[in-house]
C-alpha positions as CSV (number, residue, x, y, z in Angstrom):
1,X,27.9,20.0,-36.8
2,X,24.5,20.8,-35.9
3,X,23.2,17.8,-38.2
4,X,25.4,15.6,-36.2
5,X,24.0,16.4,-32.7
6,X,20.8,16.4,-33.6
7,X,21.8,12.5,-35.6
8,X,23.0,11.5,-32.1
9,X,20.2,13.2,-30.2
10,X,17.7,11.3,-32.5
11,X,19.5,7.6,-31.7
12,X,19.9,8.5,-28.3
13,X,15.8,9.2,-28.0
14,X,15.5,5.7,-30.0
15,X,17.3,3.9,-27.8
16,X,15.6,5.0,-24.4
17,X,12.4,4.4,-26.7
18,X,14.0,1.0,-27.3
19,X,14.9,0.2,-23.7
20,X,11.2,1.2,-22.4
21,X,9.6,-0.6,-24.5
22,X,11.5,-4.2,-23.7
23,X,11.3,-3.0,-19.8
24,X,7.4,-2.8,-20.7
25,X,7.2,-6.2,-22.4
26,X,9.1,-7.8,-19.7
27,X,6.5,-6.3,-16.9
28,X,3.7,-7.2,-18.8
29,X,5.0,-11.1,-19.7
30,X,5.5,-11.2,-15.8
31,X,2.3,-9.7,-15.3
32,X,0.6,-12.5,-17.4
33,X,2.4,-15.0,-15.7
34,X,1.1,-13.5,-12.1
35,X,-2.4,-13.6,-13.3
36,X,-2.0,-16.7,-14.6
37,X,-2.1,-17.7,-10.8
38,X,-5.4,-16.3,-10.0
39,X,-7.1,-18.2,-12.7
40,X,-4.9,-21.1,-12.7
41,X,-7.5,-22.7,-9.5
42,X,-10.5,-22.4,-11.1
43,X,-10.6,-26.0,-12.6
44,X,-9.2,-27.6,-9.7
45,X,-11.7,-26.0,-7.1
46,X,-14.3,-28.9,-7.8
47,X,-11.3,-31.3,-6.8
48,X,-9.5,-29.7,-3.7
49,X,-13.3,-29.6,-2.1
50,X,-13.7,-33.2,-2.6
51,X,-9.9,-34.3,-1.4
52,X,-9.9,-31.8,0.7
53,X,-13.2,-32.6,2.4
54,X,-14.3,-28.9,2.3
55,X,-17.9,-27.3,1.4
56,X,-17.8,-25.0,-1.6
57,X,-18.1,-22.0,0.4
58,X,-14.7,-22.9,2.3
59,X,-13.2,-23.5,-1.0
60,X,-14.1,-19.9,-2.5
61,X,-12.2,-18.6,0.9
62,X,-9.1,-19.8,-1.1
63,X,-10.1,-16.4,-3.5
64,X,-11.3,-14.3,-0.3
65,X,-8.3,-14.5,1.7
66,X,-6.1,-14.3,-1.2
67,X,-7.7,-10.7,-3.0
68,X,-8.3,-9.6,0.9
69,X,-4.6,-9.4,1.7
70,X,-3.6,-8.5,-1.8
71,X,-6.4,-5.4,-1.9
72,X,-5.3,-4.1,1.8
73,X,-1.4,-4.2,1.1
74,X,-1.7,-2.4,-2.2
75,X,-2.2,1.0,0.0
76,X,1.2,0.3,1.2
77,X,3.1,-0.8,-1.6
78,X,3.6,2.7,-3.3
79,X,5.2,3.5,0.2
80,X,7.8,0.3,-0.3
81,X,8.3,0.9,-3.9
82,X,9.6,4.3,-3.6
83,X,11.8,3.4,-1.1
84,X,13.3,0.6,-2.4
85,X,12.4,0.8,-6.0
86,X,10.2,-0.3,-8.4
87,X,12.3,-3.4,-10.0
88,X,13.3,-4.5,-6.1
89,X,9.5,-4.5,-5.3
90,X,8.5,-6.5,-8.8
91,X,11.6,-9.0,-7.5
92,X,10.5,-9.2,-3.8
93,X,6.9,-9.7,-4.7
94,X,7.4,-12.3,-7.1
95,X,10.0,-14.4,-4.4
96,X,7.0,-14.3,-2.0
97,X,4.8,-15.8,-4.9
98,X,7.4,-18.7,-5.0
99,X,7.6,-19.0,-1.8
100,X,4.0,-19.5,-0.8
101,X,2.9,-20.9,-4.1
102,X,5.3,-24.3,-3.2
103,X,4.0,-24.3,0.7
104,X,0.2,-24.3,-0.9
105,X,1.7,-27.5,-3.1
106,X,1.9,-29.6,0.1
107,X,-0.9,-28.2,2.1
108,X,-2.9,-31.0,4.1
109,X,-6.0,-29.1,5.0
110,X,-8.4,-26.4,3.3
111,X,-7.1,-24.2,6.4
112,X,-3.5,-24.3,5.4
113,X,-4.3,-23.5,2.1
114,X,-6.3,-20.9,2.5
115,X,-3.9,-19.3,5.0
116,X,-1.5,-19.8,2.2
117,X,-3.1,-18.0,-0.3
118,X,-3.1,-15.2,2.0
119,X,0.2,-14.9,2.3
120,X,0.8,-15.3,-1.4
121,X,-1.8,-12.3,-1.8
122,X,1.2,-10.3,-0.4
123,X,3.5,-10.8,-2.8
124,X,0.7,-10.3,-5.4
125,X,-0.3,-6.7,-4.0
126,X,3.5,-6.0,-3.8
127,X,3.8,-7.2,-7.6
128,X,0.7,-6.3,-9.5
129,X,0.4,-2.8,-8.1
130,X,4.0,-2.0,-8.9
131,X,3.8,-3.6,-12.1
132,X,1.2,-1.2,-13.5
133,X,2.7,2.2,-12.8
134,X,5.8,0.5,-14.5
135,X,4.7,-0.2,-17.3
136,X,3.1,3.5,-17.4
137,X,6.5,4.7,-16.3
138,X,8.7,3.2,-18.9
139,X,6.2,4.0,-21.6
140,X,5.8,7.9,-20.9
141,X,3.7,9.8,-22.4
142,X,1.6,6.5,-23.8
143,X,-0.3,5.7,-20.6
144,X,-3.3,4.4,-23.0
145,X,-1.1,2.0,-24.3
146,X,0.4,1.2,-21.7
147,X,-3.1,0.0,-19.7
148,X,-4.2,-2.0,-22.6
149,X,-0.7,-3.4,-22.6
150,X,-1.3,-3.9,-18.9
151,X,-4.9,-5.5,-19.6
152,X,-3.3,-7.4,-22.3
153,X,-1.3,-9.4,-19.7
154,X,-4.0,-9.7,-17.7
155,X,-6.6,-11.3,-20.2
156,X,-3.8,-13.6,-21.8
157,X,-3.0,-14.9,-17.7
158,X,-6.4,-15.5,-17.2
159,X,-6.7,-17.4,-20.4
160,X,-3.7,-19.9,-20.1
161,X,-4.2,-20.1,-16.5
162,X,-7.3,-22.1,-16.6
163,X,-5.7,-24.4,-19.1
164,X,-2.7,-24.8,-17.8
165,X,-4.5,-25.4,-14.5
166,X,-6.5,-28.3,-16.2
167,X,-3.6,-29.7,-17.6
168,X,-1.8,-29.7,-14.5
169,X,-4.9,-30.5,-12.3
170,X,-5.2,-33.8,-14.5
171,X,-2.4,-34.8,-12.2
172,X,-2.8,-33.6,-9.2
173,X,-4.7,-30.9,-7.8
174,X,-1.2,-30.2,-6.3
175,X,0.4,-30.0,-9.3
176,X,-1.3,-26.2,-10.6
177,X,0.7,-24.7,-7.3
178,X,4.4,-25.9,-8.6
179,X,3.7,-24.8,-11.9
180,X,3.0,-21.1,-10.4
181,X,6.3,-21.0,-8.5
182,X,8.2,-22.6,-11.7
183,X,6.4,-19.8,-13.5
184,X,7.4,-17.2,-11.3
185,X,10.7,-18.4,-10.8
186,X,11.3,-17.4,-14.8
187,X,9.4,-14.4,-14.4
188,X,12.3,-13.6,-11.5
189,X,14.8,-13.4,-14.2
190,X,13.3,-11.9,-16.7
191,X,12.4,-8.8,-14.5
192,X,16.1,-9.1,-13.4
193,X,17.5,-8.9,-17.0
194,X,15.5,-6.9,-18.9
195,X,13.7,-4.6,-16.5
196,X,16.0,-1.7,-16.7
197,X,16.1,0.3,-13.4
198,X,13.6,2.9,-12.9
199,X,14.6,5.8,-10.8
200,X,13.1,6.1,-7.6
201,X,10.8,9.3,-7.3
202,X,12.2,12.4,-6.1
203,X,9.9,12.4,-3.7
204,X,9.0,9.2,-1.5
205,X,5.6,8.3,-1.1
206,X,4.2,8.5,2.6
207,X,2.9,5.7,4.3
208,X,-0.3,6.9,4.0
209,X,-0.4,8.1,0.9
210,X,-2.8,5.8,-0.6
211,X,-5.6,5.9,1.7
212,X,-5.0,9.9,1.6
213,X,-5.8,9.4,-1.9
214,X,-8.7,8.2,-1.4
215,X,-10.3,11.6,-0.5
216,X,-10.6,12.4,-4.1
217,X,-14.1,12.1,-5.2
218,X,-12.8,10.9,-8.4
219,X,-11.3,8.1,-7.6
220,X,-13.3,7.4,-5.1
221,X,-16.1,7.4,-7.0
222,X,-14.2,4.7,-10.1
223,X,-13.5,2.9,-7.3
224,X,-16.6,2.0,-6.2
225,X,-18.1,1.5,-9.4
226,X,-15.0,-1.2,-9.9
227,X,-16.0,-2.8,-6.6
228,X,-19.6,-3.1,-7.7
229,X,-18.4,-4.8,-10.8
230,X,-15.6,-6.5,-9.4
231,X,-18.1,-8.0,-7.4
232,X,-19.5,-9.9,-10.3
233,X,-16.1,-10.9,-11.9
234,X,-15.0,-13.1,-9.0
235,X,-18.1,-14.4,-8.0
236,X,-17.7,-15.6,-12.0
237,X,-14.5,-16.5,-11.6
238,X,-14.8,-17.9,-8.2
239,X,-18.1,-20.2,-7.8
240,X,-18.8,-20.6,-11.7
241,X,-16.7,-23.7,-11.9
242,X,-19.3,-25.4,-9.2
243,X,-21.7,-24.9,-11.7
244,X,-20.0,-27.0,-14.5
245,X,-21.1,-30.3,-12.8
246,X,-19.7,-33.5,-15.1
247,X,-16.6,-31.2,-16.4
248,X,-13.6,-32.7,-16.2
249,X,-10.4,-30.6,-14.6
250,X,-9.3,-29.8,-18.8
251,X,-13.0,-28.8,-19.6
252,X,-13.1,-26.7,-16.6
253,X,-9.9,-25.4,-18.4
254,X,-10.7,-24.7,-21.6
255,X,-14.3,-23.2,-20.8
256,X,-12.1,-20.2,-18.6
257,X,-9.5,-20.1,-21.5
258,X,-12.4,-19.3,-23.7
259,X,-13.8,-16.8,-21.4
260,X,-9.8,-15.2,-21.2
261,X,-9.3,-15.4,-24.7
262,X,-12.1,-12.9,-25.2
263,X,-11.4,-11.0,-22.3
264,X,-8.0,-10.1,-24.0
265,X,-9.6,-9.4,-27.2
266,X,-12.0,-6.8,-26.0
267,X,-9.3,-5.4,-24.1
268,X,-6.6,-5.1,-27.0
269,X,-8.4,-4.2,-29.9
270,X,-12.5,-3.7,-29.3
271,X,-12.3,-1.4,-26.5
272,X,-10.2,1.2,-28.3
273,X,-12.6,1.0,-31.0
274,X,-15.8,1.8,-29.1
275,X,-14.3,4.6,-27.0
276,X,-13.2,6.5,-30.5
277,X,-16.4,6.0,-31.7
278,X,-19.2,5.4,-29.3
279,X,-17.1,7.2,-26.1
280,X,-16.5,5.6,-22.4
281,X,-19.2,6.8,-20.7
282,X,-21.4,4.9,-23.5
283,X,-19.2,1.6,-23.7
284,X,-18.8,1.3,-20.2
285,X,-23.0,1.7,-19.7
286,X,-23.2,-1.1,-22.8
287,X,-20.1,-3.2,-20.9
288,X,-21.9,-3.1,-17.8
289,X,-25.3,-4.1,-18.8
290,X,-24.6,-6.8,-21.3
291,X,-22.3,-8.1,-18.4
292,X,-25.4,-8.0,-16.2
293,X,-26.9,-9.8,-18.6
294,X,-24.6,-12.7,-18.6
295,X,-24.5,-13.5,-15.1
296,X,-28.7,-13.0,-14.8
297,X,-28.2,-16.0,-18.0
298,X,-26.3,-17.7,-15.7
299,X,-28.2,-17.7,-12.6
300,X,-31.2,-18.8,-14.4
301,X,-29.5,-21.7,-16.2
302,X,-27.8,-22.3,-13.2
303,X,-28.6,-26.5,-13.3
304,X,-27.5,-26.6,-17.1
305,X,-23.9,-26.8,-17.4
306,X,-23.3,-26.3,-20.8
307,X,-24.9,-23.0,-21.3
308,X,-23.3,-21.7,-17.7
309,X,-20.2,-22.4,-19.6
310,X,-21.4,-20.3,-22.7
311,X,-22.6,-17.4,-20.1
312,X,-19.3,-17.7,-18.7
313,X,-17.3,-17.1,-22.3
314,X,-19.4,-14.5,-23.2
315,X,-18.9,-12.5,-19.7
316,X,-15.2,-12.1,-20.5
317,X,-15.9,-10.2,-23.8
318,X,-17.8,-7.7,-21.8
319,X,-15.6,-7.9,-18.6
320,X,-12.1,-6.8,-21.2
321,X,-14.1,-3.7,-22.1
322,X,-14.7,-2.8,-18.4
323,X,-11.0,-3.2,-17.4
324,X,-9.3,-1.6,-19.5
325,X,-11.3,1.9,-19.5
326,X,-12.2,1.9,-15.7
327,X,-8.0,1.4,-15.2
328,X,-7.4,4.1,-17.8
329,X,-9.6,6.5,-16.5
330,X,-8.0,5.4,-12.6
331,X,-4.4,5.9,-13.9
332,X,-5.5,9.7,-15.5
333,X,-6.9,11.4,-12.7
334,X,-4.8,14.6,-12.2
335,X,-2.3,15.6,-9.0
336,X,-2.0,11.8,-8.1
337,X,0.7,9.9,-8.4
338,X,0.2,7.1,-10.9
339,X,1.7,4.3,-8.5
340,X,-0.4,6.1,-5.7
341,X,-3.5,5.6,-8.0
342,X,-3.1,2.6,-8.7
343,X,-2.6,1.2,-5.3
344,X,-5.6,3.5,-4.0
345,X,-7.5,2.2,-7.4
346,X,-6.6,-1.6,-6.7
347,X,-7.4,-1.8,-3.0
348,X,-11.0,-0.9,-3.3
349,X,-11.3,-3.0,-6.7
350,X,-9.6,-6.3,-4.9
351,X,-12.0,-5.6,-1.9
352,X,-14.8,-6.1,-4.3
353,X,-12.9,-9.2,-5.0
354,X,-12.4,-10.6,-1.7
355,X,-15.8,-10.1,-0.5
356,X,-17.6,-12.0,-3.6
357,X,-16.2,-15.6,-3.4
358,X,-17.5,-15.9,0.5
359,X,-20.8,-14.1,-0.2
360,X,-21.1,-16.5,-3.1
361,X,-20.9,-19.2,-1.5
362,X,-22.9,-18.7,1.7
363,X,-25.5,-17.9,-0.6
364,X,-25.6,-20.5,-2.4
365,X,-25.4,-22.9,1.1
366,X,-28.4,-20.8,2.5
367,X,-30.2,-20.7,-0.8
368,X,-29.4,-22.1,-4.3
369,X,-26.6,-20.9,-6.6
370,X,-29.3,-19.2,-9.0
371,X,-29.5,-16.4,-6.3
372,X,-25.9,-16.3,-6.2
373,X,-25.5,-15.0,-9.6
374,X,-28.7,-12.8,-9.2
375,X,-27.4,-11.2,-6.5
376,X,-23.9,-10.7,-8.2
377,X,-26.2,-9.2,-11.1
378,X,-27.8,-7.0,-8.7
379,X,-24.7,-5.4,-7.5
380,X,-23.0,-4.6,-11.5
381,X,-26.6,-3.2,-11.9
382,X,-26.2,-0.6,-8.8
383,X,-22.5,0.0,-10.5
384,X,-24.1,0.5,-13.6
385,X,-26.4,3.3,-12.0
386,X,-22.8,4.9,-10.3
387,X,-22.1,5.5,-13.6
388,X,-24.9,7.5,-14.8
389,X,-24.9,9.5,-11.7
390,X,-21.0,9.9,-12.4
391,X,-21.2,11.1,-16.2
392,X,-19.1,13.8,-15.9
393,X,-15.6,11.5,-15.5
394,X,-16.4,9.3,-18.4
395,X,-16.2,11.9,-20.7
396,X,-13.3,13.2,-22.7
397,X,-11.4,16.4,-21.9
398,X,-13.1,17.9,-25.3
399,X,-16.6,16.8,-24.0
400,X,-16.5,17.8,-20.4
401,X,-15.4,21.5,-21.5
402,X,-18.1,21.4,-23.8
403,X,-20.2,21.0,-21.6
């Protein structure tokens, strides 16, 4: 009798194992698919500024406005979610995708696109920020896994993007906005169907729960650092494709699908390997500065397109490392909600974000774009220094009680 219980007890626990694990995969396909739509512009940014009639500083906007709205409604969206649930959040983000996605499609001015993309930033922040703390939720007690899972999604949208954007963009420059909503439309169902429901917390999240959180030094302190660097990953991803003068739309593409592809890598399987055996705090320092590195290679080759693009590939090998173990070390922090943290976590990273494309550009307009990259170098080299003067949270439970 008591080999039978515990017979069904066992296939019961392999089942909910089971079930988490296909709700994870369907979050994180949806998650590549919604990151697909921040890279999916790059190649066409070169185009919408010429047809568009619009300097490259108002075409970077098209990333301010976008990361702006999505950074400042991620302190809210913890609020939402545990009101109406985590799957109904996922849904109603990605409808608001569609929605503005298709509206971007026919846009007849660099104004209404840019206003656009704002309003599709708020389905983002409603989406991405839910997605991650799902993905932790489902997989309990694996929240390592599920990040680089997470970060998996990420890399692989920001590799396809680029080339799907290129192919697309070959078209039209219209042309990379329907595919989004198409995109998102299947992601709609597949979050429908697979996603099973997660149970709201027992405890809803107050309104102002995520700048609350905010107080702690800790994540404070991450956050910054990810603003610093952020600050260098969008003015990569955002101004970059400027640089690649004489690239067609699919070269444009592939050179941001190489960059992706590696980004993914490092996330997946290299960054796992140098925390085990090198720890964080020394991978992240390494991450950082070799990442500083690339953009202080771009800046000076600024005028040569084909080695901006190999500066460019190379950042995104560096750039997986520093995702995936800033998030992890976010998403850890003790007596904070994880959908709390990550909406705390996100806004301040996404700020980064926002403020990079318009500072690149302006910089560029006043000076040259070598100085924009210098200057993007410059602030990754003042995270970098966060860092060291934040050790003590880049260290392992075993190593900070050691010492």
């Amino acid at each position: 009798m008591e080999e039978s219980n515990y017979l069904e007890e066992h296939l019961e626990v392999v089942k909910v194992e089971k079930s988490g694990l296909r709700s994870a995969y369907a979050v994180a396909f949806t998650c590549m698919i919604a990151f697909m739509g921040i890279g999916l512009v790059d190649p066409i940014l070169k185009t919408i500024a010429k047809q568009l009639d619009a300097t490259p500083a108002q075409t970077t906007l098209l990333f301010t406005s976008y990361m702006l709205v999505t950074g400042v409604m991620m302190l809210f969206t913890g609020f939402i979610s545990s009101r109406i649930g985590a799957k109904k959040t996922l849904i109603y983000g990605l409808v608001i995708i569609i929605g503005f996605s298709c509206l971007a499609g026919f846009s007849e001015t660099i104004e209404g696109l840019i206003y656009l993309r704002a309003g599709w930033g708020l389905g983002n922040a409603l989406f991405i920020s839910t997605a991650l703390s799902a993905i932790v939720g489902v997989l309990a007690g694996q929240t390592e896994k599920a990040i680089i899972m997470y970060e998996a999604s990420m890399g692989l949208g920001m590799a396809i993007g680029p080339l799907l954007g290129g192919v697309l963009g070959s078209m039209s420059w219209r042309m990379p906005f329907f595919g989004v909503a198409t995109l998102m439309l299947i992601a709609t169902f597949a979050i429908a169907f697979l996603l099973t429901p997660i149970a709201k917390p027992k405890k809803k999240i107050a309104l102002f729960a995520g700048i609350k959180a905010l107080s702690n030094h800790k994540l404070r302190s991450i956050g910054i650092i990810a603003l610093l660097y952020n600050f260098g990953f969008f003015t990569l991803l955002a101004y970059a494709p400027f640089l690649l003068e004489g690239f067609t739309e699919m070269q444009v593409g592939f050179v941001f699908f190489g960059w992706g592809a590696l980004l993914a890598v490092a996330s997946v399987f290299i960054a796992p390997i140098l925390e085990k055996r090198i720890n964080t705090y020394r991978t992240i320092l390494l991450a950082l500065f070799f990442f500083l590195a690339c953009l202080s290679f771009i800046g000076f080759n600024a005028k040569t397109p084909e080695l901006v693009a190999v500066g460019v590939i190379m950042a995104g090998l560096f750039q997986g490392l520093i995702n995936t173990l800033l998030t992890t070390i976010a998403m850890e922090i003790p007596d904070i909600e994880r959908s709390v943290a990550s909406s705390s976590y996100s806004f301040i990273r996404f700020f980064g974000g926002a403020i990079a494309p318009f500072v690149a550009g302006k910089l560029a307009e006043i000076w040259n774009s070598s100085i924009t990259f210098y200057f993007a170098a410059f602030m990754v080299l003042i995270g970098l220094a966060f860092v060291i003067i934040h050790n003590q949270y880049f260290a392992t439970k075993e190593e900070y009680e050691e010492a």
